[in-house]
C-alpha positions in Angstrom: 163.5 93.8 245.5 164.2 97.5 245.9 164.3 98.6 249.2 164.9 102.7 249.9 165.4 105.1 252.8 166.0 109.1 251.8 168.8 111.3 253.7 167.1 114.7 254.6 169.8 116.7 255.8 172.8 115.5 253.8 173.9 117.9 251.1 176.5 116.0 249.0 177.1 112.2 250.3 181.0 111.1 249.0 181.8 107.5 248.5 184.8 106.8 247.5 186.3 103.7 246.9 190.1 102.2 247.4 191.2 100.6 244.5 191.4 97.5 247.4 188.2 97.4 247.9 187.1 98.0 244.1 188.9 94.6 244.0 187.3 93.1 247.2 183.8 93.4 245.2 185.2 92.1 242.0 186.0 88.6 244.3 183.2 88.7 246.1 181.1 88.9 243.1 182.7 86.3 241.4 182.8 84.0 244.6 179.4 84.8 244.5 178.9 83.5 240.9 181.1 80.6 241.4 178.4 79.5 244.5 175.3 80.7 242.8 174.5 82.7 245.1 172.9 86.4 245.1 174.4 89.7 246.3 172.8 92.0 248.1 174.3 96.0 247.3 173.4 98.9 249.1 174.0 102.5 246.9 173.1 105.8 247.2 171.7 107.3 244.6 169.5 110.2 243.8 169.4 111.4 247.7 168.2 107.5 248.5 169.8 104.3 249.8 168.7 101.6 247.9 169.4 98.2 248.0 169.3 95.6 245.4 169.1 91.6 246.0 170.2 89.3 243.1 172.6 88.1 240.8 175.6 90.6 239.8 177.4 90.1 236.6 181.2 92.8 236.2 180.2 95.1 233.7 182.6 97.0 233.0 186.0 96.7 234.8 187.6 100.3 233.3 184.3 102.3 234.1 184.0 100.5 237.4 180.7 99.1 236.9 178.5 95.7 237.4 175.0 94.6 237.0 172.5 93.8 239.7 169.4 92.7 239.7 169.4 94.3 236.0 170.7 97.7 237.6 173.5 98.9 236.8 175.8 100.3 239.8 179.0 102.3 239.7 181.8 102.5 241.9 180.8 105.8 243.4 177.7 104.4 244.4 178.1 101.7 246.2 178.1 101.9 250.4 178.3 98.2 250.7 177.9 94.8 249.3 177.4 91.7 251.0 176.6 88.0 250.5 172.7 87.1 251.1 172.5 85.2 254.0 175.9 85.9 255.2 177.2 88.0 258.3 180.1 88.9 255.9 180.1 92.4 254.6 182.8 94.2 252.3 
């Protein structure tokens, strides 16, 4: 499920992302996997928030990159990822 919401009046959003909490989604992810549950990720891309629901698989660990849902979502992107179901947000 892709849900969006588009940010009129902000020219440039910037994300960026600790190296600590780069690794706080790499356990979370693989807590995740290890439970079978699914992830939910909220990014900004394009000038839209978007969130994704499902399963998230590292992708690549250099570029900064994982799979969810069959999107892929880069570091930069990424405003928050949580557990479904959980109160627990990173």
């Amino acid at each position: 499920m892709l849900e969006m919401k588009r940010f009129e009046h902000q020219d440039s959003p910037s994300f960026f992302l600790k190296s600590a909490t780069w690794e706080s989604y790499i356990r979370l992810i693989q807590e995740a996997n290890d439970y079978r549950q699914e992830l939910q990720v909220e990014v900004f891309v394009g000038g839209y928030v978007r969130r994704v629901n499902g399963r998230c698989q590292l992708f690549n660990e250099t570029l900064k990159t994982f799979i969810c849902g069959n999107i892929v979502v880069r570091y930069d992107e990424i405003i928050s990822v949580s557990l479904i179901g959980c109160d627990a947000d990173v």
